[in-house]
C-alpha positions in Angstrom: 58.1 -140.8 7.2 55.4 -138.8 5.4 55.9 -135.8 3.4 54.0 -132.5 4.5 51.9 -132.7 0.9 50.7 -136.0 1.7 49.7 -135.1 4.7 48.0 -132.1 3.3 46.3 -134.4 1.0 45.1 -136.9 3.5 42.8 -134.0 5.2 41.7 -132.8 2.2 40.4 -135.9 0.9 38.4 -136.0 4.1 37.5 -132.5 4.0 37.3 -131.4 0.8 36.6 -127.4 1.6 39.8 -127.3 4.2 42.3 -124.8 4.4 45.2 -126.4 5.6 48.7 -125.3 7.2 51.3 -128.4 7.6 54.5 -127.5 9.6 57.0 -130.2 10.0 58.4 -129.6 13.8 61.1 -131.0 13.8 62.5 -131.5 9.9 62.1 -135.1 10.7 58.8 -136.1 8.6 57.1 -137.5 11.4 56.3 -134.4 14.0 53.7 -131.8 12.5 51.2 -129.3 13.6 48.3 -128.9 11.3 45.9 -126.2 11.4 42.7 -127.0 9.3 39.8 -124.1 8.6 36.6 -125.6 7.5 33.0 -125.5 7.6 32.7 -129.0 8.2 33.7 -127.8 12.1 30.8 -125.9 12.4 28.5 -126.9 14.8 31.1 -129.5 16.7 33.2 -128.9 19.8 37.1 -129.0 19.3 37.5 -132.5 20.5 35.0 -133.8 17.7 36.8 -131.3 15.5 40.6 -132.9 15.9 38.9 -135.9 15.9 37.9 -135.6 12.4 41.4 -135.0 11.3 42.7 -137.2 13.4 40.5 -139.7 11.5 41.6 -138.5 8.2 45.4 -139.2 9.1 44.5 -142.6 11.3 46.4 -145.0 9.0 49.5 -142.2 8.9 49.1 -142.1 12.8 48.4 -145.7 13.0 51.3 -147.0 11.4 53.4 -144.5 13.0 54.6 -142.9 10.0 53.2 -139.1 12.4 54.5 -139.7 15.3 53.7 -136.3 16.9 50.3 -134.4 16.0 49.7 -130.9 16.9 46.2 -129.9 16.0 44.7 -126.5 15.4 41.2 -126.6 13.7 38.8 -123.5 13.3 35.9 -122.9 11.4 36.2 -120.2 8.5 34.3 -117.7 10.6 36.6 -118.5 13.9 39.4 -118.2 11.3 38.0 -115.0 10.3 38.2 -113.7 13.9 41.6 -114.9 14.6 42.9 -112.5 11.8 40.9 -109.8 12.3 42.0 -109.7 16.7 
């Protein structure tokens, strides 16, 4: 089990500039969706950018402590559109 801060805290440490949104599915401590906004998605298609945070969480993921991952990622300007449609 891994709290929603430490989760929050494993992206950030990967990318520093993220926003990030952790919602446990399930109250459980292992299911989340993520979304991440940050610039370091600019430029990189979405599979390279849920890779990235896959990578930041890959000892989390590979010890099983997430069991489930739901990723949303968006640069701040596609984050910026979201809001604004």
């Amino acid at each position: 089990m891994i709290s929603p801060q430490q989760v929050e805290e494993m992206i950030k440490a990967e990318l520093p500039d993220a926003q990030i949104q952790v919602q446990d599915l399930t109250g459980g401590g292992d299911h989340y969706q993520v979304t991440v906004v940050s610039s370091h998605f600019a430029g990189k298609g979405l599979v390279q950018q849920h890779q990235l945070v896959y990578g930041a969480l890959g000892q989390a993921m590979s010890t099983e402590a997430i069991h489930a991952l739901a990723v949303k990622t968006y640069t701040p300007e596609a984050w910026q559109a979201t809001a604004t449609s």
